[in-house]
C-alpha positions as CSV (number, residue, x, y, z in Angstrom):
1,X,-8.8,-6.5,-14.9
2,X,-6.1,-8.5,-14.7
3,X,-6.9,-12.2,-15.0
4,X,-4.5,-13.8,-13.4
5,X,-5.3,-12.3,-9.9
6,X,-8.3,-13.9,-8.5
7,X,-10.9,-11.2,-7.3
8,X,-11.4,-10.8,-3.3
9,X,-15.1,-11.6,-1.9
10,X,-15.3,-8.7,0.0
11,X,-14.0,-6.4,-2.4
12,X,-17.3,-4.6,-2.6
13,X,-17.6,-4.3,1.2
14,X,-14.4,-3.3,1.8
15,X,-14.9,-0.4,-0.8
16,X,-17.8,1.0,0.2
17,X,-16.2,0.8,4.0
18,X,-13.7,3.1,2.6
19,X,-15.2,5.3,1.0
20,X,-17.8,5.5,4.4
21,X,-14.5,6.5,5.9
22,X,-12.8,8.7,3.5
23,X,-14.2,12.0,5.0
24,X,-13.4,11.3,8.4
25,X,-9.8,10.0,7.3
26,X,-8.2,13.1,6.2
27,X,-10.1,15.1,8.1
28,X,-8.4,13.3,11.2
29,X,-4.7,13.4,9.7
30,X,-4.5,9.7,9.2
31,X,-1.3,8.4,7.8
32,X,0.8,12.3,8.2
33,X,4.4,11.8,7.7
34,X,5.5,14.5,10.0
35,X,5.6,12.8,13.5
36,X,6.3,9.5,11.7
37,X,10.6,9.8,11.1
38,X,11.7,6.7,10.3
39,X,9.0,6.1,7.6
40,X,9.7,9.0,6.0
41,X,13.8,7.9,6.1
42,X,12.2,4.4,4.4
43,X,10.4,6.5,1.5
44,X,13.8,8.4,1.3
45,X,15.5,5.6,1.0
46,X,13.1,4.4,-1.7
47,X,12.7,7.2,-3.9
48,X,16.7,7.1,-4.0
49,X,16.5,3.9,-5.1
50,X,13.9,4.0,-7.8
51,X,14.1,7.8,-8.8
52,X,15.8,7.5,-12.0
53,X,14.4,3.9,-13.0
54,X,10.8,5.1,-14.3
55,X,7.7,5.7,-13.3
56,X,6.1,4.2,-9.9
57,X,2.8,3.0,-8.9
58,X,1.6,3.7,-5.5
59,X,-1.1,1.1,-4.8
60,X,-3.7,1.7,-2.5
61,X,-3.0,5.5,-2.6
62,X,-5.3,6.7,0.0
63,X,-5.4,10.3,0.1
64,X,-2.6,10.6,-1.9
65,X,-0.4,11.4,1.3
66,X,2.7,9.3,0.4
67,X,2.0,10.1,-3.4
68,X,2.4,13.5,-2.5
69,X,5.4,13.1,-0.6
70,X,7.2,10.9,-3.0
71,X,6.3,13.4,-5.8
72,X,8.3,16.1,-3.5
73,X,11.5,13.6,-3.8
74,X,11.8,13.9,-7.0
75,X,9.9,10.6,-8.1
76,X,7.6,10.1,-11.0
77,X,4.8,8.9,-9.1
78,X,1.0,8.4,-9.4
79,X,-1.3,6.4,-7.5
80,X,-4.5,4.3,-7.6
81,X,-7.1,3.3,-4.9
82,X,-10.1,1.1,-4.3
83,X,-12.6,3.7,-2.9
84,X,-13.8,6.4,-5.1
85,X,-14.3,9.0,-2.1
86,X,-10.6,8.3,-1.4
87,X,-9.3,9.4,-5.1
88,X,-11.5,12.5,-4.6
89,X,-9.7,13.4,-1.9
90,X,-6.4,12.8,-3.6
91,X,-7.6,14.8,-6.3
92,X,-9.0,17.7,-4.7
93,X,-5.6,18.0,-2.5
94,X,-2.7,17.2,-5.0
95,X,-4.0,18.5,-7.7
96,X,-1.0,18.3,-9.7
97,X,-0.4,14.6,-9.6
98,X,-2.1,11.6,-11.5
99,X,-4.4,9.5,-9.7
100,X,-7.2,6.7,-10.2
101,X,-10.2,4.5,-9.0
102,X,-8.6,0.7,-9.3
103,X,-8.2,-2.0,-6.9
104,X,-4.8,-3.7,-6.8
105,X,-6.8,-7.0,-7.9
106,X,-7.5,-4.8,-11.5
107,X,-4.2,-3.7,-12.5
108,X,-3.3,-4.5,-16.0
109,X,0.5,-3.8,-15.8
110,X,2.9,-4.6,-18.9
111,X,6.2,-5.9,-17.9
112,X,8.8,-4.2,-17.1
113,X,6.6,-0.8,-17.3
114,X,7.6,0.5,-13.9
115,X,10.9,1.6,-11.8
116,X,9.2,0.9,-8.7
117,X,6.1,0.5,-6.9
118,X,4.2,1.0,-3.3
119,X,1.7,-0.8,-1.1
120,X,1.9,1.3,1.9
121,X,-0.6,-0.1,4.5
122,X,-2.9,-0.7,1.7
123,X,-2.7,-4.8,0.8
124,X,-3.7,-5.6,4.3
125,X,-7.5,-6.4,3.1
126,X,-6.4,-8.9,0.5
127,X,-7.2,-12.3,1.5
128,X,-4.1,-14.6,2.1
129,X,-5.2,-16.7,-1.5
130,X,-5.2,-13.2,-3.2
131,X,-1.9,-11.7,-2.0
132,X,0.5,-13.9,-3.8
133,X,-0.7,-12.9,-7.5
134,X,-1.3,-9.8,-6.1
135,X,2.6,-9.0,-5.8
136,X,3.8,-11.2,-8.5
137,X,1.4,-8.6,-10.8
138,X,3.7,-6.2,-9.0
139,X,6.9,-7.7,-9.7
140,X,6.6,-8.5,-13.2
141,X,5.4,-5.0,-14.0
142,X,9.0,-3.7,-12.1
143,X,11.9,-3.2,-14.6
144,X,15.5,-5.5,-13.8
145,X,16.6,-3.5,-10.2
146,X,13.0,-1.8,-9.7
147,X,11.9,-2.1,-6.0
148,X,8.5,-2.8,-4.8
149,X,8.3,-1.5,-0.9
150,X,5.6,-3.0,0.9
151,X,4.3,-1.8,4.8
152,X,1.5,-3.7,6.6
153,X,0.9,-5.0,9.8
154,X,2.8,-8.0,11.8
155,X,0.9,-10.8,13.7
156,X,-0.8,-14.1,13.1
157,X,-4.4,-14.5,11.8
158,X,-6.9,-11.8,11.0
159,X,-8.4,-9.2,13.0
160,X,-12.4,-8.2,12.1
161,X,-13.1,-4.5,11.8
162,X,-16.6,-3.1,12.7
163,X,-15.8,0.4,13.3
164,X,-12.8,2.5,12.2
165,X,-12.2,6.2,12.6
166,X,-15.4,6.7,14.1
167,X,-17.3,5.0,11.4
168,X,-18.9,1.6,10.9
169,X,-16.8,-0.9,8.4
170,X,-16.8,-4.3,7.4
171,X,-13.0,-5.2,6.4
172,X,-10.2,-7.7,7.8
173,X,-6.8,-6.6,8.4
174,X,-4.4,-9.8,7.3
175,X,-2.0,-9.8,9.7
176,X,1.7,-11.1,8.4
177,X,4.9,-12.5,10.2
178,X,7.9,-11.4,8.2
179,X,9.2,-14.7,7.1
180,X,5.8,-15.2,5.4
181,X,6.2,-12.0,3.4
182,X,9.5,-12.2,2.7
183,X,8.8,-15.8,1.4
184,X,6.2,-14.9,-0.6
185,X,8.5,-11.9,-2.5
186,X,11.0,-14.6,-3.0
187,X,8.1,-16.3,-4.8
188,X,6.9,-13.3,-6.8
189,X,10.8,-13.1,-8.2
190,X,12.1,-10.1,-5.5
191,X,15.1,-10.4,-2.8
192,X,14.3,-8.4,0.0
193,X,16.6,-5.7,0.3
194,X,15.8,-4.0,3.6
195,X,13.3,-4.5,6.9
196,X,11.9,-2.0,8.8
197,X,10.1,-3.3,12.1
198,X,8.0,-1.1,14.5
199,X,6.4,-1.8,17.9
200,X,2.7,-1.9,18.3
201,X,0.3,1.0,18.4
202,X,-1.9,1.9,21.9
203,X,-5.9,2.7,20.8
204,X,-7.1,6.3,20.8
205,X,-10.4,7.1,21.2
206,X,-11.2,7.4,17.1
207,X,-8.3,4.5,16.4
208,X,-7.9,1.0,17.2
209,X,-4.5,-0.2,19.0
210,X,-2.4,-0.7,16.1
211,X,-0.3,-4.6,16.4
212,X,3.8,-4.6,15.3
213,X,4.2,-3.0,12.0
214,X,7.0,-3.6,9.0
215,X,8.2,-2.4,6.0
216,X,10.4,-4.4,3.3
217,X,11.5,-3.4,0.5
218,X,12.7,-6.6,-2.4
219,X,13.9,-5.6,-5.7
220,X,13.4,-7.3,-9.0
221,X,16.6,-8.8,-9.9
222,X,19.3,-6.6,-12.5
């Protein structure tokens, strides 16, 4: 555990709520690239970047979708996840990549150990006292011109969950305005680098509406 990244409350709840969802997750499709092209032109853009600077971590790996599709770009890439029942999945469907049970509050990275690293809609649970060590852990772990590229949702305040993909959970989703993030990267040692915004998300009948979304991407400085 790393010690200098204070622990969430909630992390147990927020764990077992994912792993209560797991199932239901990839069964449904959640988080598929395909109908989703300017994401995959970010992760493009990113494995470009960071391809031949060393290995990346992708935090909060789900499923191992983006894992998976970094792999295919020619990126040295394994991930880690909260939920158990998510890493299974991983597991059982890429099968040829490295992945583990961690939560981004436990990572014991040495510095300078990675090219580049990946919260991809998956820091939006840490509480706004635990994101800032959070991504300085991240940044110190990235080599001189390593990249972390970060995606979450834009808004102020919190939103409570009770029910996700069709299943009950207790979580909060952290919403972010850019400035803030950007603010805190400066903080953590990165310069943003690039900004991806997208509009907000209607409800289906399995999904909450989704609020604004963004992507940056900061690199630790050469």
């Amino acid at each position: 555990m790393s010690e200098s990244v204070v622990q969430p409350a909630d992390l147990q709840w927020v764990r077992a709520s994912y792993d209560r969802v797991a199932d239901n997750y990839v069964a449904m499709g959640v988080g598929d690239l395909a109908p989703a092209p300017w994401l995959r032109a970010v992760l493009g853009a990113f494995a470009e970047e960071v391809r031949a600077l060393g290995p990346v971590l992708d935090v909060g790996c789900g499923p191992g979708t983006v894992t998976a599709h970094l792999a295919g770009l020619g990126v040295d890439v394994s991930g880690v996840d909260l939920s158990p029942r998510m890493v299974e999945h991983a597991r059982r469907l890429h099968p040829a990549l490295r992945f583990a049970v961690a939560s981004a509050t436990e990572l014991d990275l040495a510095e300078g150990s990675l090219g580049g690293a990946l919260g991809w809609w998956s820091l939006f649970n840490l509480p706004r006292d635990v994101l800032p060590g959070v991504l300085t852990s991240l940044a110190r772990a990235l080599i001189p011109g390593g990249q972390l590229l970060l995606g979450t949702h834009v808004g102020d305040g919190e939103i409570k969950r009770t029910e996700v993909y069709g299943m009950p959970v207790t979580w909060t989703t952290h919403l972010w305005q850019p400035q803030q993030l950007t603010t805190l990267l400066s903080q953590a040692g990165l310069e943003t680098v690039a900004e991806l915004r997208l509009p907000p998300t209607p409800a289906n009948p399995l999904v909450p509406a989704l609020p604004a979304q963004m992507v940056l991407a900061a690199r630790r400085p050469s």
